[in-house]
Legacy VTK file of the C-alpha trace (Angstrom):
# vtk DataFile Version 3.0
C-alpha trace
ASCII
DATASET POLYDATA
POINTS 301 float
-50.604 -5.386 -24.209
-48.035 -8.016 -23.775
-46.230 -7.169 -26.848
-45.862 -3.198 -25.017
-44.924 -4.593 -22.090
-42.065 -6.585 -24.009
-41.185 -3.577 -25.996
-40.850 -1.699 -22.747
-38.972 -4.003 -20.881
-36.526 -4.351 -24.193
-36.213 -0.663 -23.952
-35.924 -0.783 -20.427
-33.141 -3.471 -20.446
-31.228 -1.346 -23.348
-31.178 1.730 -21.181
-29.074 0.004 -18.300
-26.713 -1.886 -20.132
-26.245 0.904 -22.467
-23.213 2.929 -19.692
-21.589 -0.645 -19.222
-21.472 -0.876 -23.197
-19.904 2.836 -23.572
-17.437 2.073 -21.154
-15.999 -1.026 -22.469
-15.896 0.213 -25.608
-14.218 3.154 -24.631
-11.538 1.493 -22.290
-11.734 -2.355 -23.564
-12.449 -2.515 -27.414
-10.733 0.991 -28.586
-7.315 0.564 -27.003
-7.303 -2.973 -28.580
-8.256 -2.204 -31.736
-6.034 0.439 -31.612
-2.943 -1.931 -30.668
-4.034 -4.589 -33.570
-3.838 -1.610 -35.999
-0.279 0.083 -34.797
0.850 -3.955 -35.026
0.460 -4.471 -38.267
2.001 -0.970 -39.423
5.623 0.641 -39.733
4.583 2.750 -36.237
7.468 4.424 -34.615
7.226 7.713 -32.250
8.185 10.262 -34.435
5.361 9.250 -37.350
2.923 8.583 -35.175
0.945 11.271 -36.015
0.897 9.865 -39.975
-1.013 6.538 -38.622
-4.292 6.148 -39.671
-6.879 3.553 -40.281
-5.835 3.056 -43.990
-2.586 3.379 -43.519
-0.185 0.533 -44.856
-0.073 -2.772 -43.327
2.492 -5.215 -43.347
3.703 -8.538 -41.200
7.007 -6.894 -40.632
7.373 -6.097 -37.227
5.307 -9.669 -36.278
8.755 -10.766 -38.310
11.246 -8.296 -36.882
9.975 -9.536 -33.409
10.272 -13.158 -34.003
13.481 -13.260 -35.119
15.058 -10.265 -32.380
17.414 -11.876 -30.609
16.588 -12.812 -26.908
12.522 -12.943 -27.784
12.486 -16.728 -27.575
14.948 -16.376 -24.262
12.413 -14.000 -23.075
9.476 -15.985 -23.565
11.019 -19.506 -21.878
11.887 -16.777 -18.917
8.472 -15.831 -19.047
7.216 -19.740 -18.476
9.825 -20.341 -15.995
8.647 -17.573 -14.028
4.823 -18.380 -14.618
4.796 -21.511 -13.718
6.865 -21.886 -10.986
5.284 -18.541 -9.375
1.683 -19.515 -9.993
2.774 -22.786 -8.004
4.598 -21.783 -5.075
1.810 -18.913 -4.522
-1.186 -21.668 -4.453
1.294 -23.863 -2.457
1.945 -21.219 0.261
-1.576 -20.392 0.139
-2.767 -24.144 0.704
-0.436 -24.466 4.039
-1.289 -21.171 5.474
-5.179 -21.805 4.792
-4.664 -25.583 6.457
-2.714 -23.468 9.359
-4.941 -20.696 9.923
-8.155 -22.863 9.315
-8.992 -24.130 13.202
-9.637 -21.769 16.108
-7.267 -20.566 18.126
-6.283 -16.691 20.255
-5.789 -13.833 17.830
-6.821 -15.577 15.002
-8.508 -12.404 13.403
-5.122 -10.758 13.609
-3.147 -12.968 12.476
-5.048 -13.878 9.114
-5.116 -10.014 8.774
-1.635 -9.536 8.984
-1.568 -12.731 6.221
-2.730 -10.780 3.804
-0.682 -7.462 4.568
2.333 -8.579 0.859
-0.639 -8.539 -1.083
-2.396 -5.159 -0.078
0.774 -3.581 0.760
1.794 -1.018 -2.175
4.067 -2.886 -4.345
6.554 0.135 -4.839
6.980 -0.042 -1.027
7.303 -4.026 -1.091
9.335 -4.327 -3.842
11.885 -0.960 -1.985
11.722 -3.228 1.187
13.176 -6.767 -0.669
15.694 -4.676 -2.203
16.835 -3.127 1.006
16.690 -6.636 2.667
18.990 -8.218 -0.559
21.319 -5.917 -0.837
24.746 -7.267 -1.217
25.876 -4.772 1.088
23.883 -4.041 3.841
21.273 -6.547 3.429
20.063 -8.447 6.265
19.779 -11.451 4.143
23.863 -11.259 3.630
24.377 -10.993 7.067
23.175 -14.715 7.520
25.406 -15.693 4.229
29.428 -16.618 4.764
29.156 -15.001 1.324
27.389 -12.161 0.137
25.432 -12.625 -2.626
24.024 -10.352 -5.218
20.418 -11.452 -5.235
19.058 -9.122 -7.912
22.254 -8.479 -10.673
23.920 -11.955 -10.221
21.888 -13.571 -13.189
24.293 -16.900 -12.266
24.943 -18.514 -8.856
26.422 -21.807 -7.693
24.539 -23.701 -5.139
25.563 -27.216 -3.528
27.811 -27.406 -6.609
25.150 -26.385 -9.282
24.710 -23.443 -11.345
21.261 -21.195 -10.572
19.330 -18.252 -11.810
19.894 -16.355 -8.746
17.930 -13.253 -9.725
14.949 -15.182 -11.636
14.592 -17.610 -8.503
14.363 -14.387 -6.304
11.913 -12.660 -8.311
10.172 -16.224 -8.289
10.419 -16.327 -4.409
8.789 -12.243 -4.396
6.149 -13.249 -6.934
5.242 -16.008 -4.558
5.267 -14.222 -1.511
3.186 -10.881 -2.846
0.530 -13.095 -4.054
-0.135 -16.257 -1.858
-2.284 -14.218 0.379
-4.958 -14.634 -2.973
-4.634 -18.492 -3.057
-5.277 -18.344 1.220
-8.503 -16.115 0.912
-9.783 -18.722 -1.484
-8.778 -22.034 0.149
-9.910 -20.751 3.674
-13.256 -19.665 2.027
-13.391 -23.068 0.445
-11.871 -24.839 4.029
-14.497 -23.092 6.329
-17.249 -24.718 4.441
-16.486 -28.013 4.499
-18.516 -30.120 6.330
-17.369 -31.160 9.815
-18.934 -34.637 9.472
-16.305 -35.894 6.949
-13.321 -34.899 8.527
-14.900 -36.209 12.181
-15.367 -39.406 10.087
-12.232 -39.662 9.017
-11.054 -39.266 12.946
-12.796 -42.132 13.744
-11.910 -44.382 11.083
-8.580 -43.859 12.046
-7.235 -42.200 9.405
-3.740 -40.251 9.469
-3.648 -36.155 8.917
-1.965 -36.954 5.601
-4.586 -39.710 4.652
-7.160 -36.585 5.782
-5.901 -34.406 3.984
-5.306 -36.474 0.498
-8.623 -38.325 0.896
-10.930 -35.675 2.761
-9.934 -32.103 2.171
-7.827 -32.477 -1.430
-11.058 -33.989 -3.312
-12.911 -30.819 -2.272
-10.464 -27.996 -2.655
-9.682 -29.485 -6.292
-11.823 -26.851 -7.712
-11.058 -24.160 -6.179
-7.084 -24.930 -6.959
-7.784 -25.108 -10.464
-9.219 -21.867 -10.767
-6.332 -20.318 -8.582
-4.328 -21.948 -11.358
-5.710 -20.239 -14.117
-6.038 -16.932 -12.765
-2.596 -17.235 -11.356
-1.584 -18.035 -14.543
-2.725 -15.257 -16.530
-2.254 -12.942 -13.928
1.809 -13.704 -13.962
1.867 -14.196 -17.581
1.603 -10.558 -17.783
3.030 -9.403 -14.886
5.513 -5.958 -15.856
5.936 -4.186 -12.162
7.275 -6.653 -9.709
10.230 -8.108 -12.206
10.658 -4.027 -13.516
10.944 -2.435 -9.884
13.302 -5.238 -8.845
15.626 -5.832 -11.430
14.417 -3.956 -14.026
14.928 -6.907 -16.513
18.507 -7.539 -16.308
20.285 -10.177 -14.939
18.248 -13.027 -17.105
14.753 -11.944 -15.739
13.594 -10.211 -18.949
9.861 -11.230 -19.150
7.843 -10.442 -22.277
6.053 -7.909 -20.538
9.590 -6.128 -19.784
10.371 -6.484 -23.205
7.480 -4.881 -24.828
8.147 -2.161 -22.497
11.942 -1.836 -23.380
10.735 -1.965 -27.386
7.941 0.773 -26.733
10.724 3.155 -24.318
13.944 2.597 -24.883
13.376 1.505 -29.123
10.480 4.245 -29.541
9.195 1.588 -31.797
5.169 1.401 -31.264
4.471 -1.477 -34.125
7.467 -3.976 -32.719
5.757 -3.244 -29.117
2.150 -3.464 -30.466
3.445 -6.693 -32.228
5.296 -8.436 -29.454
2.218 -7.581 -26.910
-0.272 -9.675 -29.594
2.359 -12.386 -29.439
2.246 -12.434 -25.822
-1.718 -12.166 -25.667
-1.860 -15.297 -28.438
0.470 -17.500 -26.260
-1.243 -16.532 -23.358
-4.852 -17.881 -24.935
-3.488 -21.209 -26.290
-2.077 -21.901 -22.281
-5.427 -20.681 -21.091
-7.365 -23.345 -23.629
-5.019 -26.074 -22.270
-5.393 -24.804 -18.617
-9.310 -25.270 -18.375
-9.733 -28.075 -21.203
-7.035 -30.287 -18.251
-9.090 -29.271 -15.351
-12.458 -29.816 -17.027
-11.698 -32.984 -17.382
-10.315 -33.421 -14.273
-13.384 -31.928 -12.899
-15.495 -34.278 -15.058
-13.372 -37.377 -13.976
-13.685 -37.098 -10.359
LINES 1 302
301 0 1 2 3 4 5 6 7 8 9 10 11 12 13 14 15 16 17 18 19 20 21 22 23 24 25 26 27 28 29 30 31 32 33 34 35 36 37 38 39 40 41 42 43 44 45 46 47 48 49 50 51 52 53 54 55 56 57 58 59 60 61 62 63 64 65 66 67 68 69 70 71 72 73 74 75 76 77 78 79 80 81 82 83 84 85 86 87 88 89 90 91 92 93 94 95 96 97 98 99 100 101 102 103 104 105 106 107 108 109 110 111 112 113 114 115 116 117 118 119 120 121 122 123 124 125 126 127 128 129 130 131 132 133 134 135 136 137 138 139 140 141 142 143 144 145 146 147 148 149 150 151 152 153 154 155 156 157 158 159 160 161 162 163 164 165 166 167 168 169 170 171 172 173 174 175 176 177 178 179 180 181 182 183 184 185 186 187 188 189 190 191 192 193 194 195 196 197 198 199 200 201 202 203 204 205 206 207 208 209 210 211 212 213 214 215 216 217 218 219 220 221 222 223 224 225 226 227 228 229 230 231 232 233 234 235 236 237 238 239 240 241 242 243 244 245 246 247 248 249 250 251 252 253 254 255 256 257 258 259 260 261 262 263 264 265 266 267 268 269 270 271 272 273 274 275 276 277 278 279 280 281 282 283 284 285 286 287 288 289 290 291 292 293 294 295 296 297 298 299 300
């Protein structure tokens, strides 16, 4: 009877993961097989038709990619602007969670209206910056003695040094769109702390910084690191903000952009196929560094 009733359950079990199975297959596993094939093959547009499974694979395009000038630019772009937006998001987010974490009139609202750049459709975001930037009519160049071309000017000078005006803006939008995901973590995190050790803390005199560092840091550390990978991979491959604002000029060429650019503008399917397993094997060797650092960090404290 027992051995049924295992049989059954196995059969059972089989049955309901079976659609979840079918599905990633279908929309997971395919597509990427289908990409590691087309990457390794002389793939443009007009033969695509003449690809097949035993078709003739090479390293070339993992070659012709490599060596393309402006890939290596591309990719230190890419770092720039993963890094520094994955920070200033989880920064952003850690202030307005600190800010909006006590009780006070129209709180509701006004956490609701924190999290209106990251629901908001980013065609319509991304149409508002560029109305606000414009050199032109911007409102933002009203304030300036100067105006300044926020989006094209890939070079800037600013207290007498020389910026990436356009990459720092696109920074500054990546930031914005996506600290409201950092704050709905860090509140969740915040609201269940225990009121004892911050009451504590009150009494023993401690300062909000020494709070803050000793108290509420220790136990959002965490949380922060995960943010921090997830941001990470999440901006990594990031294609629509950087395209609908500056379309990848003005020294904000991403990968992401460029695989585009190679698969549009090139018609060539294998460089893009190529480039987009480059990007996916950097991608995995910052990931492994990501969580082996805050495992241990995790471990340590």
């Amino acid at each position: 009877m027992s051995v049924t009733l295992r049989r059954q359950e196995g059969r059972a079990g089989l049955a309901l993961i079976t659609p979840t199975l079918v599905i990633t297959l279908v929309v997971v596993v395919a597509p990427l097989a289908w990409a590691v094939m087309l990457a390794f093959q002389n793939v443009r547009l007009i033969n695509i038709r003449r690809v097949g499974v035993f078709g003739r694979y090479t390293l070339e395009n993992f070659a012709y990619v490599l060596t393309e000038p402006g890939f290596w630019a591309s990719l230190a772009t890419t770092l720039v602007y993963t890094v520094a937006g994955t920070a200033l998001s989880i920064g952003i987010g850690l202030v307005a969670a600190l800010a909006l974490r006590g009780r006070f009139p129209g709180r509701t609202l006004v956490r609701a209206a924190v999290l209106v750049p990251y629901v908001a459709p980013v065609v319509a975001v991304a149409f508002l910056w560029e109305v606000m930037l414009n050199p032109q009519y911007g409102i933002v160049n009203t304030w300036l003695p100067e105006p300044i071309a926020f989006l094209s000017q890939a070079r800037g000078t600013f207290l007498g040094l020389e910026v990436p005006v356009a990459l720092l803006t696109v920074i500054a939008f990546e930031a914005w769109r996506y600290f409201p995901f950092a704050f709905l973590f860090l509140l969740a995190r915040l609201q269940a702390l225990p009121r004892e050790l911050d009451e504590a803390a009150v009494v023993d005199g401690a300062t909000p910084s020494q709070r803050f560092r000793y108290v509420i840091l220790p136990q959002l550390w965490r949380v922060i690191a995960l943010l921090s990978v997830l941001r990470f991979v999440f901006t990594f491959t990031k294609f629509d903000d950087v395209y609908l604002l500056t379309g990848g000029g003005a020294g904000t060429e991403v990968i992401s952009v460029r695989v585009y650019t190679f698969l549009t503008a090139r018609d060539d399917l294998g460089a893009a196929a190529a480039q987009a397993l480059v990007l996916a094997a950097v991608l995995a060797v910052f990931v492994v560094v990501y969580l082996r650092f805050f495992g241990g960090a995790r471990e340590q404290g």
